[in-house]
N, C-alpha and C positions, 0 to 999 in steps of 0.2 A: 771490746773497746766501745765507749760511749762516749763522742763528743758534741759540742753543742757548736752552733755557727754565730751566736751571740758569744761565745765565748769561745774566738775562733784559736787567738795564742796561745791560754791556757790547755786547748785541746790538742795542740800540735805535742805541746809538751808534755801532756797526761802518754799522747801515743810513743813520743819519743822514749819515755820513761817507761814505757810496757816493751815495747820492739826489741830496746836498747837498753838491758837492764843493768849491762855492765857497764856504757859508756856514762861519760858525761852528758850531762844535759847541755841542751845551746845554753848560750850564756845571754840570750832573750828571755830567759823560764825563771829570773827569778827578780820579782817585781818589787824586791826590797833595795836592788841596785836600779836606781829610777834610770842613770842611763845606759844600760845593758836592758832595761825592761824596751826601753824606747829604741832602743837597735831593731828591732820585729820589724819587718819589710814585707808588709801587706799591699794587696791592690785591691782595691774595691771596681768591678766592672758593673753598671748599669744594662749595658747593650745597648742602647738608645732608649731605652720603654721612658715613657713618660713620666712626670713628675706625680704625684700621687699620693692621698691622706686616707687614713681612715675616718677622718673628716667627714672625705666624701662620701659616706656609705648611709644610706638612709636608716632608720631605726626600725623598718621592717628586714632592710636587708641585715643588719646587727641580730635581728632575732634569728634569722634563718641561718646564718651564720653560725652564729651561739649552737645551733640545732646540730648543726653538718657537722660542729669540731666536737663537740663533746669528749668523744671517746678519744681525740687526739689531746685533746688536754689530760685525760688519768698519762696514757701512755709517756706524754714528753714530762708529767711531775716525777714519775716512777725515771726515766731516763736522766732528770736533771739528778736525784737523790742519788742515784748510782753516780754521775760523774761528781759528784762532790765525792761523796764516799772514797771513791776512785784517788780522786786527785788529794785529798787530806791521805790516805794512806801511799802516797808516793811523796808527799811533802815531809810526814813523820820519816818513812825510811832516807829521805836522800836530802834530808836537815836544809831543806830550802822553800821561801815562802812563794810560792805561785798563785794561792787566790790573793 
């Protein structure tokens, strides 16, 4: 299972549809009923950290940056392509639109 945190509902539903291949999916997984799409009951915690841009990052710290992720950028393209992949062959079998 590959899920992404940008694409925190879709993921729950990608796993729900892998764990649980006989059940129903929640009736939040399918984004073509806009209010069953909007029943999804998320919370977003901060922790207190402070507010914060990539704004603020200077254009050397941008290069150094750029440097340090590299290799995490192949890896999360290769993990995004898989959760697509993923979730379009869960949407074709169980005839419901989630992306």
């Amino acid at each position: 299972f590959v899920g992404l945190t940008e694409r925190y509902q879709e993921s729950l539903c990608l796993f729900a549809a892998l764990a649980s291949p006989d059940l129903d999916l929640p009736a939040f997984c399918n984004c073509a009923d806009e209010m069953a799409w909007q029943s999804f009951n998320s919370v977003h915690e901060n922790y207190g950290a402070p507010h914060h841009s990539v704004a603020d990052i200077t254009v050397e710290e941008h290069r150094l940056l750029d440097a340090l992720v590299s290799d995490d950028e192949v890896l999360y393209k290769a993990a995004r392509e898989r959760f697509e992949r993923d979730m379009h062959a869960v949407e074709r079998k169980r005839k419901v639109r989630i992306l």
